[in-house]
C-alpha positions in Angstrom: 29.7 -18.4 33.4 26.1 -18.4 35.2 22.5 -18.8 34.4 19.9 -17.3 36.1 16.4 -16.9 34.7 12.6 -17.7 33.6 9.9 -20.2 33.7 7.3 -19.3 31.2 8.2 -20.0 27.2 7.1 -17.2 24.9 3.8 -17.3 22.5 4.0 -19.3 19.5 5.0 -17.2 17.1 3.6 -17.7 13.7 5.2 -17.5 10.4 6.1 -15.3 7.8 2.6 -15.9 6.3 1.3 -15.3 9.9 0.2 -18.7 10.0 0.0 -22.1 8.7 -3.0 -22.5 5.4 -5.8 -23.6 8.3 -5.0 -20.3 10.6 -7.8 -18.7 11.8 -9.9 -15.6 10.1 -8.6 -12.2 10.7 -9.7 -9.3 12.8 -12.1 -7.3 11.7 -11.0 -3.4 10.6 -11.5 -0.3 12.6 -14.1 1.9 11.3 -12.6 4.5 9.2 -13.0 8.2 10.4 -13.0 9.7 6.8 -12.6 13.5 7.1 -9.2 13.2 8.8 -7.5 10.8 7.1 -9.0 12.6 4.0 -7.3 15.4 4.9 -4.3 13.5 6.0 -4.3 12.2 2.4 -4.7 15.3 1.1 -1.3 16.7 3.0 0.7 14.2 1.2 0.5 16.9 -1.9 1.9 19.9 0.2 5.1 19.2 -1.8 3.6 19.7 -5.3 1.5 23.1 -4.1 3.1 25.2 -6.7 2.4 22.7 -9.3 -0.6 22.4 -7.7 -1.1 26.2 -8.1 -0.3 26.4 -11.9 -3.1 23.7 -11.9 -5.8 25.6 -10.2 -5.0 28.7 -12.6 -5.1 26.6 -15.9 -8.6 24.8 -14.5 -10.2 28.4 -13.8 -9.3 29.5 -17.7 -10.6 25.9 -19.4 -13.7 26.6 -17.1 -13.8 30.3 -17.9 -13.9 29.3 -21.6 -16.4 26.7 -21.4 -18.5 28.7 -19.1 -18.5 31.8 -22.3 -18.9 29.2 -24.8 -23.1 28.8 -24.2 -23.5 32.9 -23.4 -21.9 33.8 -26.6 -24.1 30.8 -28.9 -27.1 32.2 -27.4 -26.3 36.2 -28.5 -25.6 34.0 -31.8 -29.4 32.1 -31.8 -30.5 35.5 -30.8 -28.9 36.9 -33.9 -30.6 34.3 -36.2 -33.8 34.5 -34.7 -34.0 38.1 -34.7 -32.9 38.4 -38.6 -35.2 36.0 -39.5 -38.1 37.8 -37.9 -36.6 40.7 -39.3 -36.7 40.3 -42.8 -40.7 39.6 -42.9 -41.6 42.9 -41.1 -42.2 46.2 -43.3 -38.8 48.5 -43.7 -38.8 51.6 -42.8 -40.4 51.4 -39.7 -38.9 50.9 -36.0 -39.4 48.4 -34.0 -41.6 49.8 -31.0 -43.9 50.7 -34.2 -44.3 47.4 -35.7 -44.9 46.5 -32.2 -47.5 49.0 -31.6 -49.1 48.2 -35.3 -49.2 44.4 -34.0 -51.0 45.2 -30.8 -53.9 47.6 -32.6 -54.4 44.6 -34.7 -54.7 42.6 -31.8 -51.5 40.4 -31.8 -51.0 41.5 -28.8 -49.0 37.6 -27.8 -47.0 38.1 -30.7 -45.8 42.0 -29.9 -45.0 40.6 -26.6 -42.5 38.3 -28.0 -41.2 40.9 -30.3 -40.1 43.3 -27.4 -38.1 41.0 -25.8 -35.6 41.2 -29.6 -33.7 43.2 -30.7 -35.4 43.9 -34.1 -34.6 45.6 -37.1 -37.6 45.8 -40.0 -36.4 44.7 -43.5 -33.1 43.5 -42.6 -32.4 40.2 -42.7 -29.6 38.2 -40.3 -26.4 40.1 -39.6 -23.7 37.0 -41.3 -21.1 39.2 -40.6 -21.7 39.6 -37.0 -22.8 35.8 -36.7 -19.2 34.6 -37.8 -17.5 37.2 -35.2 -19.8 35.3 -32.4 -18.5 31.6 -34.0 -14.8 32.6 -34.3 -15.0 33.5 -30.7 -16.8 30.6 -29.6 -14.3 28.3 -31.6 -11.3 30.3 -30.1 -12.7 30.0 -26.9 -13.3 26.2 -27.0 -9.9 25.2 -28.6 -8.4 27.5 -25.7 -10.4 25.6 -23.1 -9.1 22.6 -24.8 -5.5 23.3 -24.4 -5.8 25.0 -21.0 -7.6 21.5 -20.1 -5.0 19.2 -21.4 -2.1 21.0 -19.8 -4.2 20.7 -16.5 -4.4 16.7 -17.3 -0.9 16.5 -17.8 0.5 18.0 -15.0 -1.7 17.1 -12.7 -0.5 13.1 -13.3 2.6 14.4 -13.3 1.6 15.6 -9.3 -0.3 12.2 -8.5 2.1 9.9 -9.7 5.1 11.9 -7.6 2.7 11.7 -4.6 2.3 8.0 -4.8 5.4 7.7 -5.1 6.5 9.0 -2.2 3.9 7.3 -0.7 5.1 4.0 -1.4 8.9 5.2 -0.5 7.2 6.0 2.6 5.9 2.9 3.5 9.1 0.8 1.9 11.2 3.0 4.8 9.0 2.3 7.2 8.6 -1.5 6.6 12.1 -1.6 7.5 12.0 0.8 10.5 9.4 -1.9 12.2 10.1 -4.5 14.8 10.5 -7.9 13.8 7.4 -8.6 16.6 5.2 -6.3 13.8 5.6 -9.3 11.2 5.5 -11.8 13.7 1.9 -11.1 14.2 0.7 -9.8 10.8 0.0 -12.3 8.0 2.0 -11.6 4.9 -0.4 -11.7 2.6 -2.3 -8.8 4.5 0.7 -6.5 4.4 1.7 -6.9 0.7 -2.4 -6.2 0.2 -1.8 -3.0 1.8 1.3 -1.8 0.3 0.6 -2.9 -3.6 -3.3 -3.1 -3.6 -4.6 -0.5 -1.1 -1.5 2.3 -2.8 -2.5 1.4 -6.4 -6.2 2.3 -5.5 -5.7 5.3 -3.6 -3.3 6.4 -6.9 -6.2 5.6 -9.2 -8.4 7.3 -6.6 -6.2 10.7 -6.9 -6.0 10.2 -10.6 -9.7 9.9 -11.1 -10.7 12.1 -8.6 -8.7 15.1 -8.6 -8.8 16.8 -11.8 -12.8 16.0 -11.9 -13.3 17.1 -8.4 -11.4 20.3 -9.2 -12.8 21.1 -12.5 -16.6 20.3 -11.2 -16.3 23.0 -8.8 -15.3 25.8 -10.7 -17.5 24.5 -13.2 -20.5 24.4 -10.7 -19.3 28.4 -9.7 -18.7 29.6 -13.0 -21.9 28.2 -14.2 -24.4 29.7 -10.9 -22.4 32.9 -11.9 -23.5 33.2 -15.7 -27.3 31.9 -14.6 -27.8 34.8 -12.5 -26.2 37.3 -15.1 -28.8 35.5 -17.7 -31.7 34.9 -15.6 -31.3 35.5 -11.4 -35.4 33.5 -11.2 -34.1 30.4 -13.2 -31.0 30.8 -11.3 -32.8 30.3 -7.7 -34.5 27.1 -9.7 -31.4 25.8 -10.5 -30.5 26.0 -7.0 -32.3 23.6 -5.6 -30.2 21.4 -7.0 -27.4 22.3 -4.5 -29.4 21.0 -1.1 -31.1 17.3 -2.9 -27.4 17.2 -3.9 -26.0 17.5 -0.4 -28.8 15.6 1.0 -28.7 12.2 -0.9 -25.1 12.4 -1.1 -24.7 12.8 2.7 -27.6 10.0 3.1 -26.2 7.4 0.8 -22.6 7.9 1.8 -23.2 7.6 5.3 -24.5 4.0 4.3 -21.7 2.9 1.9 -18.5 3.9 3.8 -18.7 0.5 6.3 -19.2 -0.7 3.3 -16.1 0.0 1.7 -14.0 -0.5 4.4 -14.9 -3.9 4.7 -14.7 -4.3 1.4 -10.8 -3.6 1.6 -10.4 -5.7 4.6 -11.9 -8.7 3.4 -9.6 -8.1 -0.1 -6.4 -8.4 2.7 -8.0 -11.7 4.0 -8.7 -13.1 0.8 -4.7 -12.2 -0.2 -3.3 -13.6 3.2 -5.2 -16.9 2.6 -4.1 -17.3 -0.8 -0.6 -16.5 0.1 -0.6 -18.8 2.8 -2.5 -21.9 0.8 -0.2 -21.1 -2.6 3.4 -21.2 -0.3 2.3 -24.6 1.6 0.7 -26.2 -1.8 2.7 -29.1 -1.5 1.6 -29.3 2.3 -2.1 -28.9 1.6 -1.6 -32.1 -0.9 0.4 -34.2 1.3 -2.4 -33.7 4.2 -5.6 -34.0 1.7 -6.6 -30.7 2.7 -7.8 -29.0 -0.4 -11.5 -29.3 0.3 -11.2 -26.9 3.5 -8.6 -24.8 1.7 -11.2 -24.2 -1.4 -13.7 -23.7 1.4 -12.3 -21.2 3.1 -11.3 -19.5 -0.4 -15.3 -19.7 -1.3 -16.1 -18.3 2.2 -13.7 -15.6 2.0 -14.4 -14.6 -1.5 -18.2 -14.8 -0.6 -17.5 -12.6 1.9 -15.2 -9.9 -0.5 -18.4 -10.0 -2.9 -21.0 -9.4 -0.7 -18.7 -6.1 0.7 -18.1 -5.5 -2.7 -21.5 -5.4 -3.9 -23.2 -3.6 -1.4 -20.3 -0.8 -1.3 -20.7 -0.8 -5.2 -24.6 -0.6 -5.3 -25.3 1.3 -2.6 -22.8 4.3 -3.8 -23.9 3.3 -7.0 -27.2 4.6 -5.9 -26.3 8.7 -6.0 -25.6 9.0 -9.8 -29.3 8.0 -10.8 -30.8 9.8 -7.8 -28.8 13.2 -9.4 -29.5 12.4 -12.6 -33.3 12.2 -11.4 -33.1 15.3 -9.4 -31.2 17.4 -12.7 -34.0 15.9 -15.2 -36.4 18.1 -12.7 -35.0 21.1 -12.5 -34.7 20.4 -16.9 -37.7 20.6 -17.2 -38.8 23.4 -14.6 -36.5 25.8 -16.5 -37.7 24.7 -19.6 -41.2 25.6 -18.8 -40.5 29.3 -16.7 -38.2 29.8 -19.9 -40.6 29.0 -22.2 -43.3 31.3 -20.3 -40.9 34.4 -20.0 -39.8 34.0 -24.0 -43.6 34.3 -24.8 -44.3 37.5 -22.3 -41.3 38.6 -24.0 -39.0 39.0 -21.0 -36.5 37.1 -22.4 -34.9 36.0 -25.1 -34.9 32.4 -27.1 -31.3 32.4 -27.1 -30.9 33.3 -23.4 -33.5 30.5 -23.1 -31.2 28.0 -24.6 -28.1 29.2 -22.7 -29.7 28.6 -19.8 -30.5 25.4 -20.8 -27.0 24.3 -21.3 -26.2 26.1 -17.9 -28.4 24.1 -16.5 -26.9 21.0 -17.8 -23.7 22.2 -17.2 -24.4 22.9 -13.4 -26.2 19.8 -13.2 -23.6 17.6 -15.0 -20.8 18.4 -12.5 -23.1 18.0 -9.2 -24.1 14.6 -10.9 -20.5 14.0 -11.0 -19.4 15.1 -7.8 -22.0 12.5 -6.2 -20.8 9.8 -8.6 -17.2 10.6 -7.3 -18.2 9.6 -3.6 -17.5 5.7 -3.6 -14.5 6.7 -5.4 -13.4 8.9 -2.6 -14.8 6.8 0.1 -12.8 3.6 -1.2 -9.5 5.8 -2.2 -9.9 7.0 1.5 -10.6 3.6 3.0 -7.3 2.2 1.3 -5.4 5.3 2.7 -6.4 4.2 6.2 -5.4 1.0 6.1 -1.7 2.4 4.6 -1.5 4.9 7.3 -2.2 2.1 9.5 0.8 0.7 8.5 2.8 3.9 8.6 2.0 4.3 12.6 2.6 1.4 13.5 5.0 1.7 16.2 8.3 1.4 14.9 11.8 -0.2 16.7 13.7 1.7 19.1 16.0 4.7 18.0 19.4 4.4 17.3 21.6 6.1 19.3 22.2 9.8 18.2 26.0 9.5 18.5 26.3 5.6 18.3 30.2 4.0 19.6 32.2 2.9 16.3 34.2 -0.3 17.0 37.1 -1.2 15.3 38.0 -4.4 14.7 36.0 -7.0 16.8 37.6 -10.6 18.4 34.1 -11.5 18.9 33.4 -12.0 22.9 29.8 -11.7 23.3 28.3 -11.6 26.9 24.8 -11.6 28.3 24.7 -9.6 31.7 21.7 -10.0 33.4 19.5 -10.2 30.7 15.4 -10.4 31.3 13.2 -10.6 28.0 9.6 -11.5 27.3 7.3 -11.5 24.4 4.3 -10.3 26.6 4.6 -7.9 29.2 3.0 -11.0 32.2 4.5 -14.0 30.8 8.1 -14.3 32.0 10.4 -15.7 29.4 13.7 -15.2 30.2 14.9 -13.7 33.5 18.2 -12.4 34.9 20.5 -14.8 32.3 24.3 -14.4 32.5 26.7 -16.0 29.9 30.0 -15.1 27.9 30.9 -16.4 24.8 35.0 -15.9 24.4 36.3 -15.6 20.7 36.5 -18.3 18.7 34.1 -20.3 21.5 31.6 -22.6 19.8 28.7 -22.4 21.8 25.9 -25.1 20.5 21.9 -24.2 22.1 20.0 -27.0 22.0 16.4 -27.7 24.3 13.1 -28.6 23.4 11.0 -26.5 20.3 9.6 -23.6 22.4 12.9 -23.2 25.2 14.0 -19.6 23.7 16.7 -21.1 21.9 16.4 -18.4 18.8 14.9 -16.2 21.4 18.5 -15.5 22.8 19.9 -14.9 18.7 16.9 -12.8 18.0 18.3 -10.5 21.0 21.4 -10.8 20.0 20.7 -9.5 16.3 18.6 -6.8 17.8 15.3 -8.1 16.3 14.4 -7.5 19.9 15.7 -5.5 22.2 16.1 -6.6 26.4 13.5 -5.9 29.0 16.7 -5.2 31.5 20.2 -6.2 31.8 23.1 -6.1 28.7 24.3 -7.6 26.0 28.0 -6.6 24.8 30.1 -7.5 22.3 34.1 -6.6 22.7 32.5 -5.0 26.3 30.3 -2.6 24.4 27.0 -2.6 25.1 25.7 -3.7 21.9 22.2 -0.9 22.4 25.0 1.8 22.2 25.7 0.3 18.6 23.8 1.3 15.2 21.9 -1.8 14.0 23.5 -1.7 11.0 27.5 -2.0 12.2 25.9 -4.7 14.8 24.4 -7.0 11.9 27.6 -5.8 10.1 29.7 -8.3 12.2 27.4 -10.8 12.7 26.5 -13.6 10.2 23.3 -15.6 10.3 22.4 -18.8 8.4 19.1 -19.5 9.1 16.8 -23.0 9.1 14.2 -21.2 6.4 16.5 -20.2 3.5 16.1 -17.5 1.4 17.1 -16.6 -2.3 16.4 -13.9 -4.5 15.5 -13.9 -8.2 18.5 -13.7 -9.6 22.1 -16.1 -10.6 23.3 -17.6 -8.1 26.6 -15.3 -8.3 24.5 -12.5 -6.9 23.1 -14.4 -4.1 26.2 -15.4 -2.7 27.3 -12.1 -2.8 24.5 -10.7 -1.2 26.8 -9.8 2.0 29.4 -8.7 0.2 28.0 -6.7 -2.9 31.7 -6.0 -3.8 33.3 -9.6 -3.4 35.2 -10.1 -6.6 34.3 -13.9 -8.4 37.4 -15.3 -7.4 36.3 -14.8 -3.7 33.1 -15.6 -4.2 34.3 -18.9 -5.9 36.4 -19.6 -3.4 33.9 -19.3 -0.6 31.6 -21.6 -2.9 34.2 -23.9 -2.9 34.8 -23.9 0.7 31.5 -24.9 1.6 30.4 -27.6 -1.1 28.2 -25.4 -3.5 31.0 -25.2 -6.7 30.5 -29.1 -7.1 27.0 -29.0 -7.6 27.0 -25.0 -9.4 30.0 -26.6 -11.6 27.0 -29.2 -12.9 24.8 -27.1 -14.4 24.5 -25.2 -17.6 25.1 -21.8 -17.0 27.2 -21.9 -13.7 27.2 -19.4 -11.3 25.5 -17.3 -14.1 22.0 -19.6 -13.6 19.1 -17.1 -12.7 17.3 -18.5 -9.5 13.1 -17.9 -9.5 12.4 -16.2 -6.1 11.7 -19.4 -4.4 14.6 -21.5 -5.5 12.4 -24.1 -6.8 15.1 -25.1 -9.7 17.5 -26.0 -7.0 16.9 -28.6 -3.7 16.4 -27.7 -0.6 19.8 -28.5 0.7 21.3 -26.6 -2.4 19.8 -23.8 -1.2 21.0 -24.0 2.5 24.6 -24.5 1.3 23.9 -21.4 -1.1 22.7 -19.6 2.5 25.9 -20.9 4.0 28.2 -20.0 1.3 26.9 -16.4 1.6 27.6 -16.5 5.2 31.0 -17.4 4.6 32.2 -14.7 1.8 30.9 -12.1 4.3 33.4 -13.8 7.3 31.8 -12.1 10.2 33.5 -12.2 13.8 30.2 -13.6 15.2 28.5 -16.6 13.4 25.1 -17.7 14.2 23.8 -20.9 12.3 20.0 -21.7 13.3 19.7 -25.6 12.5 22.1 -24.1 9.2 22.0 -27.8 8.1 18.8 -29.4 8.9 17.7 -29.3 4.7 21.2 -31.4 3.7 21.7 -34.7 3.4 23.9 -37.2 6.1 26.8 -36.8 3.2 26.8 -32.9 2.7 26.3 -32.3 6.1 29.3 -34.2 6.9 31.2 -31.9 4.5 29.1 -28.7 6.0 30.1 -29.4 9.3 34.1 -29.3 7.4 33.3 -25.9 6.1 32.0 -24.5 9.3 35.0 -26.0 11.4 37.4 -23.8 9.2 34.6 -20.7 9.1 34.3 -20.7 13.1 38.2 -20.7 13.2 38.4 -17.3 15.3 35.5 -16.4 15.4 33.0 -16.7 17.9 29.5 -19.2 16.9 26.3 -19.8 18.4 24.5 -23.4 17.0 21.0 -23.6 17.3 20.6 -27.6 16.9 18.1 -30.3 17.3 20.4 -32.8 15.8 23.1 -33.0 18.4 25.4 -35.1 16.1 26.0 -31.3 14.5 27.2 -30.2 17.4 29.9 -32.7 19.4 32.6 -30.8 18.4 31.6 -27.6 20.0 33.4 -26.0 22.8 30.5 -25.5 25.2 27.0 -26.5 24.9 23.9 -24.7 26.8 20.8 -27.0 27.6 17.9 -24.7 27.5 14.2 -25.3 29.1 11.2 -22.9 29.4 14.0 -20.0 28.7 16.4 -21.0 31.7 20.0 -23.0 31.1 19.5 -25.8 32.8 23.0 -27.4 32.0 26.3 -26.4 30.1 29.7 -28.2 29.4 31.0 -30.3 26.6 29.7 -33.3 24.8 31.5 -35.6 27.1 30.7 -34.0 30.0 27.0 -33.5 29.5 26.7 -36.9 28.4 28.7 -38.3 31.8 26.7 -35.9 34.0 23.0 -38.4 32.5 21.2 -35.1 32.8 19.1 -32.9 30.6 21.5 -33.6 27.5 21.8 -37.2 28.3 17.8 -37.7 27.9 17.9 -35.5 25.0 21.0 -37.8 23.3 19.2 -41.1 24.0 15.8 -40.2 22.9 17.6 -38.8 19.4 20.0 -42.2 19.1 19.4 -44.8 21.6 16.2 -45.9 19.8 17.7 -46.1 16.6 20.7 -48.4 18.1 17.9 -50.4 19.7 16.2 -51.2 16.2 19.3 -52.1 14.7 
């Protein structure tokens, strides 16, 4: 066996949380480039287009409806009006006669009024006609209604299937990314994205869509019947369209930084909380709660102030429509008024037009009011898409080798890894592990002790060189048959919410309970499981907090053991136990290594005497290998590291 390698250890690598509760602030976001990831957004519902189709179709009818509804009431008001007027003029006579008769008497305002009617002398209003116009107007409302409702109801149908593959997306890629991807984003900023930043860009479709949709057609449908009514009011109403345009262009422009700091500082504030709520007990033991709760007040300061000027600011274009709609209100009111009087139109076209008017209006006012909806749906899209191009963890092979069964010899040929691409790490090291070797790493924190297991696991892959297991070259192998034959106990344990039954069998999803009893047996759990009330049935809270710490590591170990891998990796697998249990750990593992091959990542080297060869690492280079006895006679690297663990403690005796 020979060593060959670096001099440089890697960058500290930060935890899960992507650092410790007094870690530094964040980055600040990219500035979002809304029109393409609008649109990008918007492709995510290229696989409801038919539905989306059906959609379209039922939002032109309900707006068709709507948009006949104020025509028809005004050929009713014109009905009324016209009877009424009707039924006080002599019978008998037409109406260009009583108009004539009006003007020699000089009523000549009046006449004008009158020949913009439809008048007929001694008859009074037409009831029959009137309730034709109401049935239709009620048919044509409940229709709208319907057609409206079956718009609303598949179109959720379409948003919450979208979302949902969005989230499926970003769950696949989560586990397509390299371990390095975590390494260097804080937890609490990634869950942020994935459950905050997806839930508002669903309630952003939701919101959004069917308005967005329905305002349009509304605002077409609408200029359409203006100009059949009146084409001069019409070209009033239309300067609406350009102040629309105008402020919301203005405005937006203003509150889009806004937002997007507004949903980065909301990932700070949830990484800082994660981070201070996991290490509670740590923030207590150090007296640290004043800075916590002052970087919580800064960072929430910080979230409210982006909050509140994205909120206010886009705020802002509702009012300014509303202002700009009250305007051309009145204008219309007034030409209207003018042209009933010179008799060139009608009172009832007068008062459709009205309700045009507030019908265009209403749906420009609501397409401005929609913008900080849209700007902060899109600004939460970014920041997922983010996440869904990061750069994801080599491919595969396309026609990865199958082994068979596998004794477990794992070699490193050559091997050269580093964390960044100018800081040497580990450089040109050669070892081979033979099956059923024990092979114990110790070295200083910071030597590339788990560096060498991360490779092994693939959570990294080599700058050059090999790794092989059975001779393979272990790149040539799917991850998942790889990780299928290794087992990994790990210094941080983990447990699920659930009983403890499932989490033993987490490896083995098929272990029947008479393995998974036996394996709890084997390595000390069934004494303490045995103890309390509901037995391997008790339901574990997803931070084991109703068991100890050293429960939980034999739970870790007892998992790692029903899954009997040919390769066992334990990284300081008993550092959480007591002297006592470790004594009995240390039993268990001597009968799980039994042919199989196991790496040891130690600092306590009274865990690791027993092993059959141990590797002294230092800045990422083996400085020294042998046994125990050896090491200890050869008063090197291992020697120092033996006395400075247990020489002292002798000494005080």
């Amino acid at each position: 066996m020979s060593t060959t390698s670096s001099s440089q250890r890697p960058p500290a690598r930060r935890g899960p949380g992507g650092g410790g509760p007094f870690a530094g602030q964040m980055p600040a976001e990219k500035s979002l480039a809304f029109g393409p990831s609008a649109k990008r957004l918007l492709r995510r519902l290229l696989p409801e287009r038919a539905k989306i189709a059906l959609v379209v179709l039922l939002a032109i009818g309900s707006v068709l409806f709507s948009v006949l509804g104020p025509r028809l009431l005004g050929d009713g008001t014109n009905l009324i009006v016209a009877g009424a007027f009707s039924k006080n003029l002599p019978s008998g006579e037409t109406q260009a006669q009583v108009i004539q008769s009006m003007r020699a008497r000089g009523q000549g305002q009046l006449a004008d009024l009158f020949s913009g009617m439809h008048l007929t002398p001694g008859v009074g209003i037409d009831f029959l006609a009137l309730s034709h116009i109401l049935m239709l107007v009620l048919t044509l409302y409940v229709a709208g209604s319907v057609f409206s409702w079956l718009q609303s109801y598949l179109l959720n149908g379409v948003v919450q299937r979208t979302v949902f593959r969005f989230r499926a997306d970003v769950e696949e890629k989560i586990h397509r990314l390299p371990l390095a991807y975590f390494d260097k984003t804080p937890r609490g900023e990634l869950l942020s994205r994935v459950t905050n930043d997806i839930d508002n860009v669903s309630q952003t479709l939701q919101q959004t869509m069917s308005q967005l949709l329905t305002s349009l057609l509304t605002v077409v449908g609408v200029l359409v019947m203006m100009f059949v009514v009146s084409p001069l009011l019409a070209v009033i109403a239309l300067v609406t369209i350009p102040l629309t345009i105008l402020i919301t262009t203005v405005i937006a422009k203003r509150s889009q930084k806004l937002f997007v700091a507004q949903w980065s500082h909301t990932g700070a504030l949830n990484a800082q909380v994660e981070e201070a709520f996991t290490g509670h007990a740590l923030v207590k033991v150090f007296g640290r709660h004043r800075e916590v709760e002052e970087r919580f007040r800064q960072k929430n300061q910080e979230l409210y102030e982006a909050s509140f000027g994205a909120q206010f600011v886009s705020g802002i274009i509702m009012p300014s429509m509303m202002f700009v709609g009250n305007l051309v209100y009145v204008a219309i009111a007034v030409v209207g008024g003018l042209r009933v009087a010179s008799g060139a139109m009608q009172i009832g076209d007068v008062q459709a037009f009205i309700q045009y008017s507030r019908q265009f209006t209403q749906p420009l006012t609501q397409l401005g009011s929609m913008a900080n909806l849209l700007q902060s749906g899109v600004a939460s899209a970014e920041r997922v898409f983010e996440v869904l191009d990061a750069e994801e963890q080599s491919q595969d092979p396309a026609d990865p080798v199958r082994l068979g069964p596998t004794e477990g010899r794992l070699a490193f040929d050559d091997v050269s890894f580093r964390y960044v691409a100018d800081k040497p790490l580990i450089d040109g090291l050669s070892l081979v592990a033979e099956p059923g070797q024990t092979v114990a790493i110790v070295g200083p924190t910071g030597a590339g002790k788990t560096t060498l297991v991360n490779l092994m696991m693939r959570f990294y892959e080599v700058d050059s060189g090999r790794i092989t297991l059975d001779g393979v070259d272990i790149a040539s192998l799917s991850r998942l048959d790889l990780r299928s034959r290794m087992g990994m106990v790990l210094q941080d344990t983990w447990l699920f919410a659930g009983t403890i039954r499932d989490n033993i069998a987490y490896g083995r999803p098929t272990a029947t309970d008479d393995e998974i009893v036996a394996a709890a047996k084997a390595t000390y759990v069934d004494r303490f499981v045995r103890s309390l009330p509901d037995g391997y049935d008790t339901v574990l809270d997803d931070e084991g907090s109703n068991v100890s710490a050293g429960e939980k590591q034999l739970l870790t170990i007892a998992r790692a053991f029903l899954n009997r891998p040919s390769v066992l990796i334990l990284d300081e697998a008993t550092s959480s136990v007591d002297t006592r249990t470790e004594l009995l750990v240390q039993q268990a593992m001597s009968a799980l290594r039994q042919g199989r091959t196991s790496f040891v990542i130690a600092h306590r080297l009274s865990t690791i005497r027993d092993a059959d060869l141990i590797l002294v690492m230092e800045a990422g280079t083996i400085v020294e290998q042998g046994t125990h006895l050896s090491l200890l006679a050869a008063g090197g690297a291992y020697y120092s590291l033996y006395n400075a663990q247990f020489a002292g403690a002798v000494a005080e005796e």
